[in-house]
N, C-alpha and C positions, 0 to 999 in steps of 0.2 A: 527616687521611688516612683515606680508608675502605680498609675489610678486606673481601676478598672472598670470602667462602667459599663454596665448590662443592665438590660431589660426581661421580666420574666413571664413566658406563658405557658396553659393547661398546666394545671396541676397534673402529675405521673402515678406520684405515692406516698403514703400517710403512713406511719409508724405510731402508736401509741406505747409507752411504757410506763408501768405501775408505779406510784410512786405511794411512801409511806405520809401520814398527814402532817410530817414534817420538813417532806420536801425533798425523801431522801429514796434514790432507788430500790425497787424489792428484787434482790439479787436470786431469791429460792423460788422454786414451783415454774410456774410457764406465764413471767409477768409481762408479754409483750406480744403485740400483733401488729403485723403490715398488712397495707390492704391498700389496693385502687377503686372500691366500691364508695366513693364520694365524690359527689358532683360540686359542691364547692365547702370551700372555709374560709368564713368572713369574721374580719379583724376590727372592733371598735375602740377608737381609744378613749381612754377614763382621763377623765382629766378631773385636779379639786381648784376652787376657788380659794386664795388666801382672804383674809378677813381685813375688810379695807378699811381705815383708819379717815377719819374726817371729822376736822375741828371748824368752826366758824367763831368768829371774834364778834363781838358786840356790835358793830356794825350790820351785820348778817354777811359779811366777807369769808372764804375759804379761806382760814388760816394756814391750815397745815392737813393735806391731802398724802395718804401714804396707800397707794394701790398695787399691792405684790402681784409679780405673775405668777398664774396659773400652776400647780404642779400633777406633772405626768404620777398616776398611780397604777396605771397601767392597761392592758387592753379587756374586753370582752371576747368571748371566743362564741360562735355559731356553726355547726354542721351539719348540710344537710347531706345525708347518706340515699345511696340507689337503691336499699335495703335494710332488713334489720340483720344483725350480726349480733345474736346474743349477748356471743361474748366480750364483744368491744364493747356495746354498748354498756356492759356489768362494768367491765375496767372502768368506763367515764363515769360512769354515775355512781357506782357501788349498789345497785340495784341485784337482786339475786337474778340467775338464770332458772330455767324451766328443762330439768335434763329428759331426755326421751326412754323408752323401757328397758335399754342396756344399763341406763345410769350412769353414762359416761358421756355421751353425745350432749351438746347443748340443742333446744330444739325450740325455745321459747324464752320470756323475759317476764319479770312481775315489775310493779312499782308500788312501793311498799313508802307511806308516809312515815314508820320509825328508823329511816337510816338516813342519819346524818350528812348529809351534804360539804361539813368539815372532813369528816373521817376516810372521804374520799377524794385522791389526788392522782397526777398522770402528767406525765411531758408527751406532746406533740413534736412530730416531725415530718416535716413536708419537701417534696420535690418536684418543681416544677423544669420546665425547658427555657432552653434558652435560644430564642433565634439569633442568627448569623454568629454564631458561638464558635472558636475554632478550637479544632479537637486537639488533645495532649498529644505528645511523643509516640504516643504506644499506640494515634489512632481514636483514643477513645472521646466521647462526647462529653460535652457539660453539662450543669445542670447547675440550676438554681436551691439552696437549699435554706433551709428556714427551722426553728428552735425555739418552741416555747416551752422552757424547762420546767414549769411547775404553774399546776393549772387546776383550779377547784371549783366545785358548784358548778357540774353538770345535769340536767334530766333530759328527758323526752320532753320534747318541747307539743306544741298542738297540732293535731294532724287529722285530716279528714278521710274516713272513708267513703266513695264514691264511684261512680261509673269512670273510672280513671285510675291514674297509677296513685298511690299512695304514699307521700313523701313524709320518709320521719328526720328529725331534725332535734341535734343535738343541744340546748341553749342555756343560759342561766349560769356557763362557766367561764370565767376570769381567772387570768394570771395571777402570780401573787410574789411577794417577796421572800425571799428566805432559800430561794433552790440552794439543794447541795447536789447537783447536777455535776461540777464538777466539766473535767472532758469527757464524761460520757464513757456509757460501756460498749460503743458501736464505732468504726473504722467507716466516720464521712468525710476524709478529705486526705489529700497526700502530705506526707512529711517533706521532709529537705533535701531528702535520697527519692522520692520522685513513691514513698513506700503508704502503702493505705493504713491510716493513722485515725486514732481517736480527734476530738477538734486539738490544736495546737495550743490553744488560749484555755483556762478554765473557767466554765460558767461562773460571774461573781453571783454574789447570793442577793442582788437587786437586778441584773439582766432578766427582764421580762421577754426578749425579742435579740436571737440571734440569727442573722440573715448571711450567708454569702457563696460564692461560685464555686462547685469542687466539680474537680472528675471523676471523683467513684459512685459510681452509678446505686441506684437508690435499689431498697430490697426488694424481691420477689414475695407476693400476697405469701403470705403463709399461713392459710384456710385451718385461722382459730389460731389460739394460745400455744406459742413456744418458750422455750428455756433463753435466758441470754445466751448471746455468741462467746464465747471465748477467743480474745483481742490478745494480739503481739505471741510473740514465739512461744 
């Protein structure tokens, strides 16, 4: 079995898809947007302390010393965006948008302190490059690809206006447990027949973070809110 190792650089492009606050894809309406309007996303990991046990005997001697390691509960998520984008930004936060005078265009954002920050969820997806990468059979390029299936407590994070560009930043959202992610309703990676395939593994329902190399190239921005794709024959 070979081992592949890569290294990844610039992010290319970012997928967001609506998820129910159960963790579970929103298959109806227009639950999903790709977009290369973000200059980075940073990953912190959560970690908990187990509860350390420590006895001392009469003496004032350590009797009995019980120190658990640490457990992974998962990461933090940060975005700072080139821009506001209404409507992703509504997907991540569940925050309402501001429609313009047709009543269909989105053209602005509110932030409204009664909407729950539970009731609002979303899986990320990221593509970055990959240097000295060699290309598939068919020619085509790699890429680095990345999966956080189920992702809650996002807002607008603090942001200054100024004699300068204006960065907003997405913060305050972490991963969670419970995705039913599933393989996905999107064709990122080849099958066995060389064919563009959902992931091959199914998301378990405690993967916070799935990472690895495909050849099918990541989606073209799709300026606002589309329908899922419809995958396989």
């Amino acid at each position: 079995m070979a081992d592949q190792t890569f290294s990844l650089v610039r992010g290319r492009a970012m997928r967001v898809t609506q998820l129910d606050h159960c963790g579970r894809i929103v298959t109806t309406g227009t639950p999903t947007i790709a977009t290369d309007g973000f200059i980075s996303v940073g990953f912190t990991a959560n970690t908990e302390a187990g509860e350390t046990i420590s006895v001392t005997n009469a003496a004032g001697k350590v009797c009995i010393l019980d120190e658990p390691a640490p457990s992974f509960t998962g990461y933090s998520v940060e975005v700072a965006f080139c821009g506001v984008d209404p409507d992703l930004f509504s997907m991540m936060t569940g925050q309402p948008v501001v429609l313009g005078a047709n009543g269909t265009d989105s053209v602005g954002m509110r932030m409204n302190s009664a909407i729950s920050l539970d009731d609002t969820a979303f899986a990320l997806e990221l593509w970055s490059n990959v240097p000295v990468a060699a290309c598939d059979a068919a020619g085509g390029a790699t890429f680095g690809y990345l999966l956080l299936p189920f992702i809650k407590g996002g807002v607008l994070g603090d942001f200054t206006v100024e004699n300068g560009a204006v960065n907003f930043t997405l913060t305050g959202a972490s991963t969670k447990d419970g995705s039913e992610w599933g393989v996905g309703p999107y064709e990122v990676v080849k099958d066995a027949t060389d064919v563009n395939s959902p992931l091959l593994e199914p998301i378990d329902a405690n993967d916070h973070l799935h990472m690895q190399l495909t050849t099918v190239a990541p989606p073209e921005p799709s300026n606002g809110r589309i329908a899922l794709p419809v995958v396989g024959p």
